[in-house]
N, C-alpha and C positions, 0 to 999 in steps of 0.2 A: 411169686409169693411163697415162703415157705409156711407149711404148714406141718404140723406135730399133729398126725391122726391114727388113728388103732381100730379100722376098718370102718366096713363101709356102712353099717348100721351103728354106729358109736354114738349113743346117747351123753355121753359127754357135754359138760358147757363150754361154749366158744371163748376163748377171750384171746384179744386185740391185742396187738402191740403195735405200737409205734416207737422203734429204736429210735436213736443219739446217735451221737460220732465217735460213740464205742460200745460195746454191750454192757459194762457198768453190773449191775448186779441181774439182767434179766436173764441168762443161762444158768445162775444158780437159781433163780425163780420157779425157769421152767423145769429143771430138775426138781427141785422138790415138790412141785405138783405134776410130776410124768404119769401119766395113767390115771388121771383125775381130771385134765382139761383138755381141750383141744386148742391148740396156740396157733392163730394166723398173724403171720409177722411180716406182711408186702414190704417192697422196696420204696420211699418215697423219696423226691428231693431234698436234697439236705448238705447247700450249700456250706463251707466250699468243699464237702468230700463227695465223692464220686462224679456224673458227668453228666446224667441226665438236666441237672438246673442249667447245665451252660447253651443250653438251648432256648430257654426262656426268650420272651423279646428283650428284657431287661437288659440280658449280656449282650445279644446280638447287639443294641443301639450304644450298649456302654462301648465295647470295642469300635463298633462307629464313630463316636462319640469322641477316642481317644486319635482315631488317624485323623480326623478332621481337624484337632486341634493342633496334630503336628503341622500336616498340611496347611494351614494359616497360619500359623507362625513363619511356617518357611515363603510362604509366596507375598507376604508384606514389603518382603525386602522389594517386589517390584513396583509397588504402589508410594512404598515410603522413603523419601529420601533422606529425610531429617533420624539421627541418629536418638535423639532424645523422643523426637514422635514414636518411632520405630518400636524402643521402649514400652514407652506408656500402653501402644497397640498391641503389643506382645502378653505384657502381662493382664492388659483387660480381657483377651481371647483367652492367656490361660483360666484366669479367674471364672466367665463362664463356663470354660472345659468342665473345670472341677466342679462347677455346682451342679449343671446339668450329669457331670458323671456322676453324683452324689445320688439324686433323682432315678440316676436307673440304678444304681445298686439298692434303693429302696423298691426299686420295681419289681426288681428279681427276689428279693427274698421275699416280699407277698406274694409275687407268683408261686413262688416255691410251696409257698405257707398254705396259699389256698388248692395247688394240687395236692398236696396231702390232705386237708380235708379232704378233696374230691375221693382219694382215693378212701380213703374212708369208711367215706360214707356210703361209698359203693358196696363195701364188703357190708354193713352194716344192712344194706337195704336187701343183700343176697345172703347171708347167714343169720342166725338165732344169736347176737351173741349176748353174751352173760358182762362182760365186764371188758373195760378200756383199758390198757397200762399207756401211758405216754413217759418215754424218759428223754432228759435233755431236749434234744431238739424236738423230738417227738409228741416231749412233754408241751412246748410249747404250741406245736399245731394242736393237742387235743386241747390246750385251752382254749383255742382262738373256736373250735368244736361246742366248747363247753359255754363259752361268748353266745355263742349263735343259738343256744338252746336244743343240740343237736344229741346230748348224752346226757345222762346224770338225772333225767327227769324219771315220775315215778315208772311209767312204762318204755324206758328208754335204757339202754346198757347203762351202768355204775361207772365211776371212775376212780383211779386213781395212776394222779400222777405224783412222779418220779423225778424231783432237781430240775421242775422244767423252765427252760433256759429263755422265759418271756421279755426279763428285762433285754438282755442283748438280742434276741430278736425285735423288738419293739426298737430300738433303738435302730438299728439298722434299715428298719424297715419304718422307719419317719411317724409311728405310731405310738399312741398310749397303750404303757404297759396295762395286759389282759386284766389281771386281778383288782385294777380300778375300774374295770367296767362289767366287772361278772358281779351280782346277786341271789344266792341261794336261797330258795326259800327253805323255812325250819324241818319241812316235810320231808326234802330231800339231801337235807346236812349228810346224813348216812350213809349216805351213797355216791357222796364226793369225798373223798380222801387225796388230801396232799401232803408228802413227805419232803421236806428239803432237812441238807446235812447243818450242821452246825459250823463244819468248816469249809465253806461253800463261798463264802464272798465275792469271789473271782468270777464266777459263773452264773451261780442265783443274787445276786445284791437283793435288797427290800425286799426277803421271803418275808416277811411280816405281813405283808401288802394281802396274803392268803387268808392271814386273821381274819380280816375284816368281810371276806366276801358271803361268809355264812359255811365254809367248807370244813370237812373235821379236820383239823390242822394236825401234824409232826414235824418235830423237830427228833431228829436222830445225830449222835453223837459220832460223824463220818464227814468225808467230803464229798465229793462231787461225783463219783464213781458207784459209793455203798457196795464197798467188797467187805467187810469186816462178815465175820458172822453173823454176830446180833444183829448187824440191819440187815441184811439178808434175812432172818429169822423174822425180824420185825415186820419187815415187809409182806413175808409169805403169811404171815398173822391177820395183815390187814387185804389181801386178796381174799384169805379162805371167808376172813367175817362178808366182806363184798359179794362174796359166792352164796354164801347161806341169807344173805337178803334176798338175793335174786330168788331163789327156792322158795321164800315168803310169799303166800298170796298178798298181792299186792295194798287189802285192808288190813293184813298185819304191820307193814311196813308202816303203814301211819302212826300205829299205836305208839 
């Protein structure tokens, strides 16, 4: 895990990250708040980049899943002699292949989905922290987080997430996208922040979908990365306010 610390008594607030499948704006982030946070940023699964998720069961049974079906294809010939039966047997083993392969690639990315939570929430149970960033993919396990009641609540870290990438996970992973199943209550609007880009489509489709869940919505005029200044700017605007809730006794927050 890496970690952004300035000794060993640093009162400092902690704040999370959970990366994407690029850094996207969170190195200008933690630059502009260097010696004002303390940044834990662990490694989590985050199919298909790096290696750790190809361990899941999911891929294990999916690559099973894939010789099996050559393997029956190939040994019909000795069972079938009819070249039209042959056929029709062929393609109903492929047609299983593919659905059951369909089944564990949904496997693997909620595995993937729920070790990051795990990992998480681990850090969360062993540090103080002050506030969640989830971007991209990252973004999407802190909402599956945020689903589960696990942040954003009044005595619980703040959020905000970052372009996070729920529909194509959802999708993937044979589930309803997060943002129709999350409800914020009013008390806690404040301390849920979601930004998705303008020019986003490709990546966040139905950001709108955040309107509705009770969260303080943005829209920022970028894509999918928010390199530009002003969202970077924008964003470091909406951490600091995150940061001075957290500072709030808790019956001001309500006010």
């Amino acid at each position: 895990m890496s970690t952004t610390r300035h000794g060993e008594d640093d009162q400092r607030p902690s704040v999370l990250i959970l990366g994407g499948w690029s850094p996207g704006p969170l190195n200008l982030i933690k630059r502009n708040f260097y010696g004002i946070c303390t940044f834990l940023e662990p490694s989590i699964p985050m199919p298909p980049m790096g290696c750790s998720w190809c361990l899941d069961i999911g891929m294990v049974m999916l690559a099973a899943m894939i010789g099996l079906t050559v393997w029956a294809c190939v040994i019909l010939d000795d069972f079938i002699k009819s070249r039209a039966w042959l056929a029709v047997a062929r393609l109903a083993v492929i047609v299983i292949g593919l659905v059951l392969s369909r089944l564990c690639v949904a496997a693997t990315v909620r595995g993937s989905m729920q070790k990051g939570v795990n990992i998480a929430s681990r850090i969360l149970r062993e540090q103080n922290v002050a506030v969640v960033i989830g971007f991209s993919w990252g973004g999407g396990v802190l909402a599956e987080m945020l689903r589960l009641g696990l942040v954003g609540g009044p005595d619980e870290p703040a959020v905000l997430l970052i372009a996070p990438t729920t529909v194509i996970m959802a999708s993937f992973a044979m589930r309803t996208d997060a943002p129709l199943t999350i409800r914020i209550p009013d008390s806690a609007s404040q301390r849920v922040h979601v930004c998705h880009g303008t020019y986003d489509e490709s990546f966040c489709p139905h950001s709108e979908r955040w309107g509705l869940t009770g969260a303080t919505f943005h829209l920022i005029r970028d894509n999918h990365v928010f390199c530009r200044q002003e969202s970077v700017h924008e964003l470091s605007n909406v951490l600091a306010t995150l940061l001075r809730t957290h500072e709030e006794p808790p019956a001001e927050r309500m006010l």
